[in-house]
matplotlib code that plots the C-alpha trace (Angstrom):
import matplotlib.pyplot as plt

x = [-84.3, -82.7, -83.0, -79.9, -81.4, -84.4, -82.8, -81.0, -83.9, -86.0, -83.5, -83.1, -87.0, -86.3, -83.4, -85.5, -88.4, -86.5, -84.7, -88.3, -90.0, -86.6, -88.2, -91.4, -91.9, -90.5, -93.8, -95.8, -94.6, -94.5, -98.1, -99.2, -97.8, -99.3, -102.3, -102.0, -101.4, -104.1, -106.7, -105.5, -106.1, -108.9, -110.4, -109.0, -110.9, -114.2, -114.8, -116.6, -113.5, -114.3, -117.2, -117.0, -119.4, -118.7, -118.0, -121.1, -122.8, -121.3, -118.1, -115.0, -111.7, -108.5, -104.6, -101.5, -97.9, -94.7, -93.7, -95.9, -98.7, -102.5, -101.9, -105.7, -109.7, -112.6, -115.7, -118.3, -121.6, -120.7, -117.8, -117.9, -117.2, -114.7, -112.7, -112.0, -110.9, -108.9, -105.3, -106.2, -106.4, -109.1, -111.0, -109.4, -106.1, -104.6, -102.9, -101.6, -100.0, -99.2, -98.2, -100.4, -97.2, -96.1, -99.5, -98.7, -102.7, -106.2, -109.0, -112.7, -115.3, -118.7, -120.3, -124.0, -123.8, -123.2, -126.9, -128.5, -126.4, -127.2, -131.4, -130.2, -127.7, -130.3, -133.0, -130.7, -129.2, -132.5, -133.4, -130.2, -129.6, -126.6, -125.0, -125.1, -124.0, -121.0, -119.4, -120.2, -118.6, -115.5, -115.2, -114.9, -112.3, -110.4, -110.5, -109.3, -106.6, -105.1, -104.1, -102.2, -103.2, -106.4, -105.1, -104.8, -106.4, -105.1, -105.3, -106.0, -102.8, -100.9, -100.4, -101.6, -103.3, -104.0, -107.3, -108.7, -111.3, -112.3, -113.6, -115.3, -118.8, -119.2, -122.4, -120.6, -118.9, -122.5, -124.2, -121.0, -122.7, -125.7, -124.1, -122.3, -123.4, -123.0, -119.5, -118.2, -118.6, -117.4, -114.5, -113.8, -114.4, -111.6, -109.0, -109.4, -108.8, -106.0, -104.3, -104.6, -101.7, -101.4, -102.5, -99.8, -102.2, -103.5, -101.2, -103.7, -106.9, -108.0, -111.8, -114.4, -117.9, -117.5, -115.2, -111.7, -108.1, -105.7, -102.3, -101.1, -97.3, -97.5, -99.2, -96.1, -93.6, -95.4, -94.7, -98.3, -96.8, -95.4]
y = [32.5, 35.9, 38.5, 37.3, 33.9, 35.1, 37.5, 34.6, 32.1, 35.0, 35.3, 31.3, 30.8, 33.7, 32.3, 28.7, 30.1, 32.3, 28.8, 27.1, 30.2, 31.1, 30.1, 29.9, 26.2, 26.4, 28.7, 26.4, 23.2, 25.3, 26.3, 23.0, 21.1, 23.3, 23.6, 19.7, 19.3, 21.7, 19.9, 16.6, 18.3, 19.6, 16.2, 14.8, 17.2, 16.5, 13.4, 10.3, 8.2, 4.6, 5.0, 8.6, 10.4, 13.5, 17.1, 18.9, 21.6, 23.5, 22.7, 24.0, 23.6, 24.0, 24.2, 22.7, 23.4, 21.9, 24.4, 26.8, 23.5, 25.3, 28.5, 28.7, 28.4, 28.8, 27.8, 27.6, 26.8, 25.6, 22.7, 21.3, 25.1, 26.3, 23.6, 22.5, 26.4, 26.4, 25.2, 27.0, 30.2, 31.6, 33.2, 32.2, 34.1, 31.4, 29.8, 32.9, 33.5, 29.8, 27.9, 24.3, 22.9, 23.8, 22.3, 19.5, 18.9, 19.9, 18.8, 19.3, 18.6, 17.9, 19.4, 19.1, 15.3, 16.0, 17.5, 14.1, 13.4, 16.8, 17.7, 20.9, 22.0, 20.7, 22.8, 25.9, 25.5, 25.2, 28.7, 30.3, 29.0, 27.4, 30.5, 31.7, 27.8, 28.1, 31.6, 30.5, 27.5, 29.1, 31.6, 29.6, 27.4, 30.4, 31.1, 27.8, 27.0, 30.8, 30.3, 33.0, 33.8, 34.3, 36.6, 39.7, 41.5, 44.1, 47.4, 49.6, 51.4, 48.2, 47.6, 44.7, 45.3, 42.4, 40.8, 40.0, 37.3, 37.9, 41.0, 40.7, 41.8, 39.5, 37.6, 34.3, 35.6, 36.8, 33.2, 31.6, 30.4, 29.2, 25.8, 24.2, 20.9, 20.7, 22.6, 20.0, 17.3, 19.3, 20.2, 16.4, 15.9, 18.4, 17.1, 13.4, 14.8, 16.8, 13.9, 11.4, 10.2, 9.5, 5.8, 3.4, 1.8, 5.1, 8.5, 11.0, 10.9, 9.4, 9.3, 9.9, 10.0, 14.2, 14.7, 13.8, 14.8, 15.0, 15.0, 17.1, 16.8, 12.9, 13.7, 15.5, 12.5, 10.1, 12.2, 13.5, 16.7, 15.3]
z = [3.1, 3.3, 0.7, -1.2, -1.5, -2.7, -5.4, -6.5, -6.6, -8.4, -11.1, -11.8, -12.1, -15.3, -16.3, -17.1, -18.2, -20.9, -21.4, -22.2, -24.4, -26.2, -29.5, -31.1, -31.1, -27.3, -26.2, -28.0, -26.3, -22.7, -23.6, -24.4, -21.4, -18.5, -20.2, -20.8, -16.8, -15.7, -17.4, -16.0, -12.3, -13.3, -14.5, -10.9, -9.0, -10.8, -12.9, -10.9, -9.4, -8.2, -5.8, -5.7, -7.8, -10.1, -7.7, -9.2, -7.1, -3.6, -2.3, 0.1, -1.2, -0.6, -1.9, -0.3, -0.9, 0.3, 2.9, 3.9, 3.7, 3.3, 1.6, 0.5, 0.7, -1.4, -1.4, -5.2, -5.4, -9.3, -8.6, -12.1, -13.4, -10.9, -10.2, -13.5, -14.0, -10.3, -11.9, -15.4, -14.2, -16.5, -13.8, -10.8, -9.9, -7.9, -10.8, -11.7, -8.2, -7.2, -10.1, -10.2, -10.5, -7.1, -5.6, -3.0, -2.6, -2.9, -1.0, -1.7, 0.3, -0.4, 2.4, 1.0, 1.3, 5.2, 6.2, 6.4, 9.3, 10.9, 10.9, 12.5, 10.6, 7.4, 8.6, 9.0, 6.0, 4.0, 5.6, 5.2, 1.2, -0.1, -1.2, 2.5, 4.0, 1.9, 2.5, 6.1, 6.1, 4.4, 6.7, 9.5, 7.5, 7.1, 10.8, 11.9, 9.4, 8.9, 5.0, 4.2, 0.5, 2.4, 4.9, 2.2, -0.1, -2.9, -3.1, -6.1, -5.7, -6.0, -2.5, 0.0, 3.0, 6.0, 6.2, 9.7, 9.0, 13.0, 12.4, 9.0, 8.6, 5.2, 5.3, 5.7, 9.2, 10.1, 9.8, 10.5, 14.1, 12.4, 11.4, 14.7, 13.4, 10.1, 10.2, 12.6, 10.4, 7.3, 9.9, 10.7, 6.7, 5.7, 8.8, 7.1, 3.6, 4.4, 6.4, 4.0, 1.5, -1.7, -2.1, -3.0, -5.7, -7.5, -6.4, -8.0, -5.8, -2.3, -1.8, 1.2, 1.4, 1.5, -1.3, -1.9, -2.2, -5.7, -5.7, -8.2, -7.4, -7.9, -11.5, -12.2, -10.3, -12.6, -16.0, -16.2, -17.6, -20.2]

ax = plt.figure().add_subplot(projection="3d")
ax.plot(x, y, z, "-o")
ax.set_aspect("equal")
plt.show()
């Protein structure tokens, strides 16, 4: 898209939103309806769904779009909190940069579940806490997969400046190396997740053992907006 395009695009996304809010009743309505949406993600990402159990507790996640694909990781220690607040936008800016309406998939992944498999990782992660595991875990997500909402940070003086994850000194880059098991199978976890389509019989949420994946885009394709 060349700067032309993009002026152009800019000022139609304007033009319909002045279209949708040009009255009273209209910004009630356009209030009601993405708020009505969000909360249907928001119940996706976390309510028990056939054998999967209710997202409580630590978790990685992650946002799709069509396009640039993965465009951003997080990681919360309080699932049931954060990600029914992920596509709000309360106290997560994501919503308020990428529209939840854009968002082609999340994944989660319940990477807690995973230590039974790995007594190494387990005892490691016992040591290190979960607050440590996760911002590990995410940091080493962010080095593999590169998402580029990830890749900056702002600046007071309302400028953006790049992030090198390879150097960071956070504590999740310093015990980053501490988890080669467990990260693997959180790794193999996400790669299944993020792979996975929409199921022909229900095109909101696929399930695995570690977490699962919503389709927000087929909510919308199915009139969950409405």
């Amino acid at each position: 898209m060349n700067d032309r395009q993009y002026e152009e695009a800019f000022k139609g996304w304007r033009t319909s939103l002045r279209t949708l809010v040009s009255d009273a009743p209209g910004l009630a309505e356009w209030q009601e309806r993405r708020f009505r949406f969000a909360h249907k993600i928001g119940e996706l990402l976390t309510k028990p769904h056939g054998s999967s159990p209710e997202t409580t507790g630590p978790v990685l996640y992650g946002v799709s779009i069509p396009g640039a694909g993965l465009c951003y990781v997080g990681q919360t220690l309080e699932a049931e909190r954060r990600l029914r607040d992920l596509p709000v936008g309360e106290s997560h800016h994501l919503a308020n940069t990428l529209p939840p309406e854009l968002w082609e998939r999340v994944v989660v992944v319940r990477w807690p579940v995973l230590l039974a498999q790995a007594s190494d990782a387990e005892q490691a992660a016992e040591a290190l806490g979960a607050a440590v595991c996760g911002l590990a875990l995410e940091h080493r997500l962010q080095l593999v997969t590169s998402p580029p909402l990830n890749g900056r940070r702002r600046h007071r003086h309302g400028q953006w400046r790049p992030r090198d994850h390879a150097q960071s000194r956070s504590r999740g880059a310093g015990h980053a190396a501490a988890l080669p098991g467990l990260w693997d199978m959180t790794w193999d976890a996400w790669r299944h997740l993020a792979g996975e389509s929409a199921p022909t019989d229900n095109p909101f949420v696929t399930t695995s053992q570690a977490g699962r994946a919503v389709f927000p885009s087929a909510v919308l394709d199915d009139g969950g907006a409405a």
